[in-house]
N, CA, C and O atoms as a GROMACS GRO file, in nm:
protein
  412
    1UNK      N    1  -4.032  14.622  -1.387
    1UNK     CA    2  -4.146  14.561  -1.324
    1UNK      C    3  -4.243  14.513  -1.432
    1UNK      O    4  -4.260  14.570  -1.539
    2UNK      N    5  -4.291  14.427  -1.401
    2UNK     CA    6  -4.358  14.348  -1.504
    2UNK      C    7  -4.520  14.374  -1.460
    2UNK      O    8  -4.587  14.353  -1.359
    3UNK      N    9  -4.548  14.441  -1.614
    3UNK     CA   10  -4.708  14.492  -1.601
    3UNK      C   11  -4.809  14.385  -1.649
    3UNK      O   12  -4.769  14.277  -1.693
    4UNK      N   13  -4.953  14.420  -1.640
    4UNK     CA   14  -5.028  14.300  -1.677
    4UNK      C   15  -5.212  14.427  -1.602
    4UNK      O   16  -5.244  14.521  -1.530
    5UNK      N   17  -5.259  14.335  -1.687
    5UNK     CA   18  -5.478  14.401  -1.657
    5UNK      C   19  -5.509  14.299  -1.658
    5UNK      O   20  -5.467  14.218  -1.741
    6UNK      N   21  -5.578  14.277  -1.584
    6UNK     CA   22  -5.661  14.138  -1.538
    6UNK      C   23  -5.826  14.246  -1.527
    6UNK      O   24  -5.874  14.328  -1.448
    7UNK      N   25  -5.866  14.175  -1.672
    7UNK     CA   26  -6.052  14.183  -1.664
    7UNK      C   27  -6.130  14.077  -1.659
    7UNK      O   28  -6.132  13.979  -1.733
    8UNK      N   29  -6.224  14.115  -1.528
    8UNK     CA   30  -6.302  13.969  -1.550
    8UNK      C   31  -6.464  14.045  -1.580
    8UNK      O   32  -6.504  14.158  -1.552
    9UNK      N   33  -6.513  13.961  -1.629
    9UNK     CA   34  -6.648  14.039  -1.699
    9UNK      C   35  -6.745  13.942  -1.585
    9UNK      O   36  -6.820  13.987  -1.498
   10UNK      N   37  -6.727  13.843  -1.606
   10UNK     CA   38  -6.823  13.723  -1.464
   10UNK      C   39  -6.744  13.663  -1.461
   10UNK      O   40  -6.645  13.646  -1.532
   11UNK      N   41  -6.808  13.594  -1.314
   11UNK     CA   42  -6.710  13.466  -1.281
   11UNK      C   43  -6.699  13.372  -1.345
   11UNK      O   44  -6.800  13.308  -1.373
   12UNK      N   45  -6.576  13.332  -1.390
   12UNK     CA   46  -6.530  13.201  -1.451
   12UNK      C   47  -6.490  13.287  -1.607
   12UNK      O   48  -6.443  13.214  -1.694
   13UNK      N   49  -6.507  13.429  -1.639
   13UNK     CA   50  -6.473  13.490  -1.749
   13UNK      C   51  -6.399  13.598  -1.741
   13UNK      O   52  -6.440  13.714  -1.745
   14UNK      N   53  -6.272  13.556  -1.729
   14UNK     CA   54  -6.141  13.676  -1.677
   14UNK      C   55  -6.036  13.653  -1.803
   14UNK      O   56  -6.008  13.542  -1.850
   15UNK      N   57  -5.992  13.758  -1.840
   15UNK     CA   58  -5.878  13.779  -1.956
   15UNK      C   59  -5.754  13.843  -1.913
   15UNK      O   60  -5.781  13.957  -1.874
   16UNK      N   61  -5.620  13.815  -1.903
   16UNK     CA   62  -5.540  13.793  -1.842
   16UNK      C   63  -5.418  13.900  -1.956
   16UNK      O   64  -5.353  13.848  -2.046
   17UNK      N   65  -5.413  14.030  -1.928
   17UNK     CA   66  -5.334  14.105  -2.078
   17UNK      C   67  -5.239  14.137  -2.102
   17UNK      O   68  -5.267  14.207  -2.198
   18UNK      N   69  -5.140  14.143  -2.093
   18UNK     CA   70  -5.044  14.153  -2.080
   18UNK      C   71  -4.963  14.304  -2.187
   18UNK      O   72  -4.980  14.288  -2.308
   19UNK      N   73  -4.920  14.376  -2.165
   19UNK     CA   74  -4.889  14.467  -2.204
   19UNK      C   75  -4.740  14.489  -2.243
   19UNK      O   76  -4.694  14.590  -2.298
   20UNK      N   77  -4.686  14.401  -2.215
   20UNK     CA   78  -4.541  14.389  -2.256
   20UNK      C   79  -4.486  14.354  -2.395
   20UNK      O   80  -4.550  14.290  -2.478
   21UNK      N   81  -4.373  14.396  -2.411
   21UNK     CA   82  -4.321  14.345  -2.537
   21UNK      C   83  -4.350  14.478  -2.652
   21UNK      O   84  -4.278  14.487  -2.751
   22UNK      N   85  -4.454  14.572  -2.630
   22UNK     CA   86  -4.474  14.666  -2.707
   22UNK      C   87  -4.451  14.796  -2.661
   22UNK      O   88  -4.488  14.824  -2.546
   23UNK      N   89  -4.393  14.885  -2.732
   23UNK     CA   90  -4.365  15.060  -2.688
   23UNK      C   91  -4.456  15.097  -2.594
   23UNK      O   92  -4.576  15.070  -2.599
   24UNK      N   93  -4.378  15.187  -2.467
   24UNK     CA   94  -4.523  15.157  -2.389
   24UNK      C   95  -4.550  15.345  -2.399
   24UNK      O   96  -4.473  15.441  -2.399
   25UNK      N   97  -4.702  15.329  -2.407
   25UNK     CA   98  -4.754  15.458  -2.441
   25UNK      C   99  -4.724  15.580  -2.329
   25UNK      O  100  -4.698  15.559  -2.211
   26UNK      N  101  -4.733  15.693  -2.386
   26UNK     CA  102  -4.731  15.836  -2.257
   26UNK      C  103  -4.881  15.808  -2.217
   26UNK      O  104  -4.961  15.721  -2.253
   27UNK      N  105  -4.888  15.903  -2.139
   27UNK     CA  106  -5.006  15.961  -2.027
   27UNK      C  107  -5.104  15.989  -2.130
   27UNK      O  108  -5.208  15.924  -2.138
   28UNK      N  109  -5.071  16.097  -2.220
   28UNK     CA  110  -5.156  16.151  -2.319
   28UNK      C  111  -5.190  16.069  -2.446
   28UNK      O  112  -5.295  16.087  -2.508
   29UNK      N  113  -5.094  15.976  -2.485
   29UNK     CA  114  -5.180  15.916  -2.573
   29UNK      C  115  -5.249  15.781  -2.515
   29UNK      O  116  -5.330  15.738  -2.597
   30UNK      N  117  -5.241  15.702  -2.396
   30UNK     CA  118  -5.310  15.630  -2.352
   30UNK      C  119  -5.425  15.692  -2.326
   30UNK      O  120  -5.516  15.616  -2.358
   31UNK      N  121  -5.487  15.837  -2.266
   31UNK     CA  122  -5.590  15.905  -2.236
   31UNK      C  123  -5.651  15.932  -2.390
   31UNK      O  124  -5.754  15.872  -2.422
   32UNK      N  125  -5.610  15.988  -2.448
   32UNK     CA  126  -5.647  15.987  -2.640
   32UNK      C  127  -5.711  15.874  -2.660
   32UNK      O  128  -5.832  15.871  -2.682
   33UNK      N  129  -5.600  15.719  -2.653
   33UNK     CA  130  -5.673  15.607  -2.739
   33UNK      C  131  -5.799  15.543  -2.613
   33UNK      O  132  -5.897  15.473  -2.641
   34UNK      N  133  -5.763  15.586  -2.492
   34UNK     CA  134  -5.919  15.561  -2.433
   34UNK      C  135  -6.011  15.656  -2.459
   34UNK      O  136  -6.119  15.599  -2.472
   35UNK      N  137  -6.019  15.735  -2.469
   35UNK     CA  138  -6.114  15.827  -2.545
   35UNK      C  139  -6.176  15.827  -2.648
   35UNK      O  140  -6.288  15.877  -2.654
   36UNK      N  141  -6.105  15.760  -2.768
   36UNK     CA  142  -6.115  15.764  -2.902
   36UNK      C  143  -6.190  15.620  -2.848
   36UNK      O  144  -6.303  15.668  -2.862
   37UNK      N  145  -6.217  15.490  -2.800
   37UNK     CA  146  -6.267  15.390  -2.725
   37UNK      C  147  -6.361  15.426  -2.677
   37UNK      O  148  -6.466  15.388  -2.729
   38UNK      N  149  -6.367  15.493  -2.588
   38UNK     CA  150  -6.500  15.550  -2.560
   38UNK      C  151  -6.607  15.589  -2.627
   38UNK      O  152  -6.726  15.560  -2.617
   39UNK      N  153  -6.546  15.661  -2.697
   39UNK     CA  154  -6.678  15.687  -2.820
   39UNK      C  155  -6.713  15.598  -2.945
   39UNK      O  156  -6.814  15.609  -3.014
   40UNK      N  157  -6.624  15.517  -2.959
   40UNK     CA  158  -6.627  15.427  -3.044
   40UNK      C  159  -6.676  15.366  -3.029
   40UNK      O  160  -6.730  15.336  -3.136
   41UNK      N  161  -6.727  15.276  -2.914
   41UNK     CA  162  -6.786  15.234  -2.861
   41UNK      C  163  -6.940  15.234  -2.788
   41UNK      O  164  -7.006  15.140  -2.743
   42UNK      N  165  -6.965  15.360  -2.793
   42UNK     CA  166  -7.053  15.470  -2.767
   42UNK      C  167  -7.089  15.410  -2.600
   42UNK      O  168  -7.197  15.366  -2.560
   43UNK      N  169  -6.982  15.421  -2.536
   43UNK     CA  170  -6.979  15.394  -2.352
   43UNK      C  171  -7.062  15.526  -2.316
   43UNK      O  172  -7.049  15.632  -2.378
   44UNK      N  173  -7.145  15.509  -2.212
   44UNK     CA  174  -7.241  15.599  -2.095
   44UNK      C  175  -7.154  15.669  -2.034
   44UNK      O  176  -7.047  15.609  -2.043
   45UNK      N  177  -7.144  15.757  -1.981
   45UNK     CA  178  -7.081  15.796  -1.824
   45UNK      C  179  -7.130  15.739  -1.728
   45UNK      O  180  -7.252  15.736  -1.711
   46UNK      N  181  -7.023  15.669  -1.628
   46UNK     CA  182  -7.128  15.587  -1.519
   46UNK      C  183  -7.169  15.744  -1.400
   46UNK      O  184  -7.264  15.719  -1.326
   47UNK      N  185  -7.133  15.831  -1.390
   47UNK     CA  186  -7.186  15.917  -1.291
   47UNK      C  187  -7.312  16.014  -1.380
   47UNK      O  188  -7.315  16.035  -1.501
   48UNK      N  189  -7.421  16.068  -1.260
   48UNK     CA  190  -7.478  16.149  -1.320
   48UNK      C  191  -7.480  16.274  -1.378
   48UNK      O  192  -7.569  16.317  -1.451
   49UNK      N  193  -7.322  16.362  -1.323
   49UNK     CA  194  -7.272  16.452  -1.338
   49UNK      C  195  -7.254  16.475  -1.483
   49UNK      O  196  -7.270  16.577  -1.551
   50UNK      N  197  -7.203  16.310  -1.526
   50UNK     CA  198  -7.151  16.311  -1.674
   50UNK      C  199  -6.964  16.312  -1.711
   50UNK      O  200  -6.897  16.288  -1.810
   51UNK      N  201  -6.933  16.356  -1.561
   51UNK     CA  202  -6.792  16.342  -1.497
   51UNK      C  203  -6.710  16.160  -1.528
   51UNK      O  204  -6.729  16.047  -1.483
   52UNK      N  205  -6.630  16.213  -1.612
   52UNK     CA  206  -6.592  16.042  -1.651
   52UNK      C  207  -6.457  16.013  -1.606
   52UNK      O  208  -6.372  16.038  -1.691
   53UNK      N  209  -6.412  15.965  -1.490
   53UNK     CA  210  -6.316  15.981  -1.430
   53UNK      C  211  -6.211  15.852  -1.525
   53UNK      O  212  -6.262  15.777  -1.608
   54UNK      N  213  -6.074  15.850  -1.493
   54UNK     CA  214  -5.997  15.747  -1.589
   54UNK      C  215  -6.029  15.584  -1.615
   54UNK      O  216  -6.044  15.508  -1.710
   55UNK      N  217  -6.029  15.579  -1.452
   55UNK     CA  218  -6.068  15.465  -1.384
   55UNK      C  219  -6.237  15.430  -1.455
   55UNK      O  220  -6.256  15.311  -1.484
   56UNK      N  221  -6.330  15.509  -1.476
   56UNK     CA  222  -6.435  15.477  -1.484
   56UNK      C  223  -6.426  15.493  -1.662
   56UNK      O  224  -6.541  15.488  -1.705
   57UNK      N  225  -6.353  15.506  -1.743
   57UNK     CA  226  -6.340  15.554  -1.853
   57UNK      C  227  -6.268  15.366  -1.899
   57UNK      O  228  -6.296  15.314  -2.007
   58UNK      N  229  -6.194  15.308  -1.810
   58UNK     CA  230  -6.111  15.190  -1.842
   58UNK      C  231  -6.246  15.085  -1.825
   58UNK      O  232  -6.290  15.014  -1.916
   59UNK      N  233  -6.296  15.092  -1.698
   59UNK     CA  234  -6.406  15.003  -1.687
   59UNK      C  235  -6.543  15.000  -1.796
   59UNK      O  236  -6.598  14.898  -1.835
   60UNK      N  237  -6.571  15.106  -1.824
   60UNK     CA  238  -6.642  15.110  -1.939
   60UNK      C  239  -6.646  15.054  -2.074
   60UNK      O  240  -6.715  14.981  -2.144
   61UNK      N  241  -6.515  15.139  -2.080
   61UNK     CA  242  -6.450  15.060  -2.216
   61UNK      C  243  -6.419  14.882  -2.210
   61UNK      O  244  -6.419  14.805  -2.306
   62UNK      N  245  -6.402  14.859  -2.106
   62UNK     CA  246  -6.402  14.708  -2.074
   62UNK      C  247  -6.516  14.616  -2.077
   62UNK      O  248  -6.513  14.496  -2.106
   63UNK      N  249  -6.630  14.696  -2.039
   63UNK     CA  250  -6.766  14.648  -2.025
   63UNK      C  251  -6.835  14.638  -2.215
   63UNK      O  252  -6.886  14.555  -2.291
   64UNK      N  253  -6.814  14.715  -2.215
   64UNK     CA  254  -6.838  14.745  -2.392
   64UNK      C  255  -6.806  14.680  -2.461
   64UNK      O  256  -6.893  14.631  -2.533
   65UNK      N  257  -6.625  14.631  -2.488
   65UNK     CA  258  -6.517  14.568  -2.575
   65UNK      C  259  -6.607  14.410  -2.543
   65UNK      O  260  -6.651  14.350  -2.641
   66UNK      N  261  -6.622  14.369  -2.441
   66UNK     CA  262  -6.687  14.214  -2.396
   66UNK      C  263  -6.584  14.127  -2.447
   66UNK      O  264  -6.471  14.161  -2.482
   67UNK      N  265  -6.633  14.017  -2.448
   67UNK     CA  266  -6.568  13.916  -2.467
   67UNK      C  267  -6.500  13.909  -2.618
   67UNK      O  268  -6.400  13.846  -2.652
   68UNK      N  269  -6.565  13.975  -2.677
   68UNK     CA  270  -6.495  13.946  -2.823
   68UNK      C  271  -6.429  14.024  -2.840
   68UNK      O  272  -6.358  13.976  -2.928
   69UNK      N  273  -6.376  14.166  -2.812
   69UNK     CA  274  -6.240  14.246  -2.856
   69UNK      C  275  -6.142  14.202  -2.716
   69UNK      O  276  -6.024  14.205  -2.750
   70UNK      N  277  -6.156  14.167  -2.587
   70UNK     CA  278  -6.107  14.147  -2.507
   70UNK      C  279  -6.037  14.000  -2.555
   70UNK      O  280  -5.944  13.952  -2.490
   71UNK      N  281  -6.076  13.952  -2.644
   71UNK     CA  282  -6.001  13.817  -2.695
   71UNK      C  283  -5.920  13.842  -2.808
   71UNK      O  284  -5.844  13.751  -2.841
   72UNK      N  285  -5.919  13.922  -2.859
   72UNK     CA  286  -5.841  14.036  -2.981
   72UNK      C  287  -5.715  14.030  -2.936
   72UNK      O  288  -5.678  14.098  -2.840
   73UNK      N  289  -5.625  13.932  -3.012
   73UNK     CA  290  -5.509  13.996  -2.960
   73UNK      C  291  -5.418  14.172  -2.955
   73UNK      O  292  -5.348  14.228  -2.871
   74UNK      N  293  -5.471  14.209  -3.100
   74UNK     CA  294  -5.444  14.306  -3.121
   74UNK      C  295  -5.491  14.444  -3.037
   74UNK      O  296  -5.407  14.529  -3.008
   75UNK      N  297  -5.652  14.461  -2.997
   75UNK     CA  298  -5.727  14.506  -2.975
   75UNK      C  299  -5.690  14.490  -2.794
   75UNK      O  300  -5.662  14.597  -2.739
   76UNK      N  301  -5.690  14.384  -2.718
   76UNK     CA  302  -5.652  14.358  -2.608
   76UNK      C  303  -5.531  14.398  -2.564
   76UNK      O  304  -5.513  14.446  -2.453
   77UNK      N  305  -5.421  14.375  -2.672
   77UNK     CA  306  -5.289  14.430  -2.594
   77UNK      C  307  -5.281  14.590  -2.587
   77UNK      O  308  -5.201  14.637  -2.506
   78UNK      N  309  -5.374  14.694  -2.681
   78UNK     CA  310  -5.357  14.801  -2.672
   78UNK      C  311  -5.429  14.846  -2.578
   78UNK      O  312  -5.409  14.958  -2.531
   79UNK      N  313  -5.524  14.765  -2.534
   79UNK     CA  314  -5.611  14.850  -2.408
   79UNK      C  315  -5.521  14.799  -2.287
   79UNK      O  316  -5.504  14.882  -2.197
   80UNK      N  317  -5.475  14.699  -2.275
   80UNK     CA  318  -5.358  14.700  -2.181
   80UNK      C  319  -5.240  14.798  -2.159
   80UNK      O  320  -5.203  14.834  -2.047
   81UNK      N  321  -5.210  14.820  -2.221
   81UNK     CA  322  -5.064  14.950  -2.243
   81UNK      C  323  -5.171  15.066  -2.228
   81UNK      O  324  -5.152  15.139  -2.131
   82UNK      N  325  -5.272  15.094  -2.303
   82UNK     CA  326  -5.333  15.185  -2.252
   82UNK      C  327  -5.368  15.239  -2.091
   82UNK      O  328  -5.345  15.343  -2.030
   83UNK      N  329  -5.434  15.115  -2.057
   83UNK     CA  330  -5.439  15.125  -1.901
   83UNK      C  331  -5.411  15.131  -1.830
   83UNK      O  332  -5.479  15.180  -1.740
   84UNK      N  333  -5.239  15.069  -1.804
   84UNK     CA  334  -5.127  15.096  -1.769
   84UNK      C  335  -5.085  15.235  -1.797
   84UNK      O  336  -5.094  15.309  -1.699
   85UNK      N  337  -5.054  15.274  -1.875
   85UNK     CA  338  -5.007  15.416  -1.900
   85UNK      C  339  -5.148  15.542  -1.827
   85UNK      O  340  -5.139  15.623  -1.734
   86UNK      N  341  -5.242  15.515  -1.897
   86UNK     CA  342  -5.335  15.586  -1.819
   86UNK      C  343  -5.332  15.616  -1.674
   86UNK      O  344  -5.310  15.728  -1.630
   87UNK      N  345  -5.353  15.514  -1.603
   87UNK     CA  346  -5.392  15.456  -1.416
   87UNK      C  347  -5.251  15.463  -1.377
   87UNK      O  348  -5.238  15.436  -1.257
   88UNK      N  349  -5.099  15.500  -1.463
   88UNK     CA  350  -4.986  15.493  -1.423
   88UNK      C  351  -4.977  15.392  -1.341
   88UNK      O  352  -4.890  15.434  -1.265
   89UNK      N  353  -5.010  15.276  -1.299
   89UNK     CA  354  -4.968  15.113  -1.219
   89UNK      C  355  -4.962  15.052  -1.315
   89UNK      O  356  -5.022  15.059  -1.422
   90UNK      N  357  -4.862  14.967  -1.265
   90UNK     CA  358  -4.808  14.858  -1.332
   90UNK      C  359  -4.918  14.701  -1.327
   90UNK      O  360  -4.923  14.608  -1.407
   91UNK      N  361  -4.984  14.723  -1.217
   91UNK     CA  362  -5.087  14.586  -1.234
   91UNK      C  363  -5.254  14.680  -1.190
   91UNK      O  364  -5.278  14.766  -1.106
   92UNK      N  365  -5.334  14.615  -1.285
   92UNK     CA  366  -5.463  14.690  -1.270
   92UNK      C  367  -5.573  14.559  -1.266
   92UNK      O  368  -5.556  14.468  -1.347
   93UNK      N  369  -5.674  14.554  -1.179
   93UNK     CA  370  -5.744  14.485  -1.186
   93UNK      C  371  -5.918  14.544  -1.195
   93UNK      O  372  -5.985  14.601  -1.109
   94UNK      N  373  -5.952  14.503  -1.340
   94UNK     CA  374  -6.034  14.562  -1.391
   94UNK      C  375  -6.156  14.426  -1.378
   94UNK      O  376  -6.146  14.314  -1.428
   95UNK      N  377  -6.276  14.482  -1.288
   95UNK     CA  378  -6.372  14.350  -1.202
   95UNK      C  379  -6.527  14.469  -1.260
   95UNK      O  380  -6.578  14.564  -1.201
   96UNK      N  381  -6.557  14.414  -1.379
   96UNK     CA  382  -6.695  14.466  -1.490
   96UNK      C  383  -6.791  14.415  -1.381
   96UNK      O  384  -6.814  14.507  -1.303
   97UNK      N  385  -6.855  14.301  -1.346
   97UNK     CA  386  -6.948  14.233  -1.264
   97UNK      C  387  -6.995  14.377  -1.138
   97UNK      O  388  -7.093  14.448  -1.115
   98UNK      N  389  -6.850  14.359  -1.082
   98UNK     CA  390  -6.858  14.476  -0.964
   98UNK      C  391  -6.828  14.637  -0.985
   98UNK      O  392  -6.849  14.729  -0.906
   99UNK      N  393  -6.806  14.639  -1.040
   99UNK     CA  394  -6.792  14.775  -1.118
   99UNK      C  395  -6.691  14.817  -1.083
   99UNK      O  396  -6.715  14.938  -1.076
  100UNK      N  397  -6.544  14.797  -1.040
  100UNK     CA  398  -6.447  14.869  -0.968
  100UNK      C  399  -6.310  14.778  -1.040
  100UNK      O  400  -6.299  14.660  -1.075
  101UNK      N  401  -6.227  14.880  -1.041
  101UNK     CA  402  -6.073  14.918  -1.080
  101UNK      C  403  -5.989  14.933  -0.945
  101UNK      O  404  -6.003  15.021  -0.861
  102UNK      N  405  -5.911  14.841  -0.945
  102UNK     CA  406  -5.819  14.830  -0.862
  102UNK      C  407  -5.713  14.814  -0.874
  102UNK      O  408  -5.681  14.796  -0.992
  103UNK      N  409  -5.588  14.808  -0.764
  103UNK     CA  410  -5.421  14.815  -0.789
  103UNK      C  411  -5.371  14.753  -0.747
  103UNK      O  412  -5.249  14.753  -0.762
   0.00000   0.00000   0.00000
């Protein structure tokens, strides 16, 4: 099955990622290199708990990366395989504007 992350940050600004063609990561190191993203980035928790769920851990990191690592080829294809492996689906639709991760 053929995987793929579709982020759009606003309308008319969607990046299209494709995750194929490269080793595709486990559970644990896609959760690692979003993590290691997360802080790298120095992303918020969107809840007040401080509770950073996967889904809200991908969107973040998406909101952050913006337009210029999201155009990275390098940088883009790993948060793809990441997200995929993370969210375990094969198609993820990652919508920054609205704040929600979908399948």
């Amino acid at each position: 099955m053929q995987s793929e992350v579709l982020v759009t940050l606003s309308p008319g600004q969607e990046f299209r990622l494709n995750p194929e063609g490269a080793p595709a990561l486990t559970h644990e190191e896609a959760r690692r290199w979003l993590d290691d993203e997360f802080v790298r980035l120095e992303c918020e928790p969107l809840r007040a708990s401080g509770k950073v769920l996967l889904a809200d851990k991908v969107l973040t990191v998406a909101s952050a990366a913006g337009a210029k690592l999201l155009a990275d080829p390098a940088w883009s294809a790993q948060f793809a395989r990441a997200t995929v492996a993370a969210l375990a689906r094969p198609v993820v639709r990652v919508d920054v504007a609205a704040m929600a991760v979908t399948f």
